[in-house]
N, C-alpha and C positions, 0 to 999 in steps of 0.2 A: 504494500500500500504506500502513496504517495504520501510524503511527510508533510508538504506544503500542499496539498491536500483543504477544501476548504469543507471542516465540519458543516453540516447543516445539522440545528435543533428546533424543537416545538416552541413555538409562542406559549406564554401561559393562559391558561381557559380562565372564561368571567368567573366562572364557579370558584377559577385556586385564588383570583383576584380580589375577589369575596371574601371568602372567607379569610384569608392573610391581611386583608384591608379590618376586617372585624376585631383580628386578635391584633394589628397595631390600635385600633380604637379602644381595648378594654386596656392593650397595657399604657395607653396616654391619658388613665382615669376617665374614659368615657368622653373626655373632653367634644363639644360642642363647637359644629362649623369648622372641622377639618376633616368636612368628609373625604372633598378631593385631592385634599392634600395626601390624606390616607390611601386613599385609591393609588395615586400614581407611587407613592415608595410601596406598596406591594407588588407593582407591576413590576417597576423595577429590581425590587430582591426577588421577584419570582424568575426574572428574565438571566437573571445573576447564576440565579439557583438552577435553573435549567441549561445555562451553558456550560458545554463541556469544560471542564479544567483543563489548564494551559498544559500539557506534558502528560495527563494524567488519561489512563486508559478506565479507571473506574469509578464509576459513581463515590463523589465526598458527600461523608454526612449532615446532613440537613437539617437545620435548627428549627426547621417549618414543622409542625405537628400535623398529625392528619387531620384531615376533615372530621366535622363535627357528627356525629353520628344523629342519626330522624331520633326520634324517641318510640318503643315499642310501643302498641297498640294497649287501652288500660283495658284493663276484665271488669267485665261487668258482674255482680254477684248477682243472679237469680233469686237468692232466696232473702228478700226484704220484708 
């Protein structure tokens, strides 16, 4: 394989843009009217986060968490 070679990688999806935009929002205490301030540095540490490393053939660990799980379906009790 050619060394100078130019990597292609993915954009990051609204959903990872989202969510990453959410968790800088709780860790800046929820603070008010920095939404798109918010928005654009998760685009860009997502864009950071999804480029390959410079020299490096392996995925570096990621300080991003996963996504936020639905919450499971609640039961209803029958017997009221």
């Amino acid at each position: 394989m050619n060394e100078n070679a130019i990597t292609s990688y993915r954009e990051p999806t609204e959903a990872e843009i989202q969510h990453t935009a959410y968790l800088l929002w709780l860790e800046s205490g929820r603070a008010e009217g920095r939404d798109v301030e918010n928005w654009l540095a998760a685009k860009e540490l997502l864009r950071h986060h999804h480029a390959p490393a410079a020299g490096h053939k392996h995925r570096v660990f990621s300080p991003i968490p996963p996504p936020i799980p639905a919450a499971p379906p609640r039961k209803v009790n029958p017997k009221m």
